[in-house]
N, C-alpha and C positions, 0 to 999 in steps of 0.2 A: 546642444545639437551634436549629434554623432557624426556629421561630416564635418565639424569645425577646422580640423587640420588639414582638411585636403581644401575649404574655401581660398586660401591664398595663394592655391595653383591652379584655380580655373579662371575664366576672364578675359576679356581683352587685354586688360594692362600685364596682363601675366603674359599670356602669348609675345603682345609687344615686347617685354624686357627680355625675354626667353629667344625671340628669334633676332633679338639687337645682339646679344649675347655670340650663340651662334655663328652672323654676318658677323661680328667683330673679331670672334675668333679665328673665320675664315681667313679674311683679308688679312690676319697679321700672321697666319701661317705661310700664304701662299705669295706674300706681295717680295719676300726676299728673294725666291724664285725666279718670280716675274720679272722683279727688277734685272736681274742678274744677266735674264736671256735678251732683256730687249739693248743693254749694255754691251752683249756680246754681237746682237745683231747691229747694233751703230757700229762697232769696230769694224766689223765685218763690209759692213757701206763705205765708211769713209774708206775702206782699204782699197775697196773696188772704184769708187775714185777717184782716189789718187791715181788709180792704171787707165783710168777714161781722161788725164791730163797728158799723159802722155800717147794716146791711142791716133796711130796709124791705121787705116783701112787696109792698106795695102800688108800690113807686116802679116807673114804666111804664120807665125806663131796666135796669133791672133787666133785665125780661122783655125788652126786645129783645136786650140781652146775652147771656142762658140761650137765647133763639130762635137768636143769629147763632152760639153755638157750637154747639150742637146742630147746624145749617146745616153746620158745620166739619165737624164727627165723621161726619157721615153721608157726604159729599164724600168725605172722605178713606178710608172703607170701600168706597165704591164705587171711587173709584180702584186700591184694592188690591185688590178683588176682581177689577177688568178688567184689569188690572197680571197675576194671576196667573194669567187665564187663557187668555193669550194665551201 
């Protein structure tokens, strides 16, 4: 048969090992990454935390803090808003 060398690249079982391949390659590229950010997002929680063990309603350092992020978040939506509509 003259397509004999290409029969063991068509098929379900092919596709299967071929896209197992792929997903396996994927996940072992991208999971050190992953791991990394969501390591640096726990530090980042437990940090904030630790400043919710200590938090006063009343301390005026607070409120400027909650004001200059809020400051942030609103910046950074309008950014993206303008960002997308251009």
């Amino acid at each position: 048969m003259c397509n004999s060398h290409m029969a063991d690249r068509m098929g379900t079982p092919y596709l299967q090992r071929t896209l197992n391949q792929q997903l396996t390659n994927h996940i072992r590229n991208t999971l050190p990454s992953f791991r990394n950010k969501l390591q640096s997002q726990l530090l980042a929680m437990e940090k904030e935390v630790e400043e919710y063990k200590n938090f006063r309603p009343d301390d005026p350092t607070r409120k400027t803090k909650a004001m200059m992020q809020l400051v942030t978040y609103l910046f950074l939506i309008c950014c993206l808003l303008h960002c997308s509509v251009q």
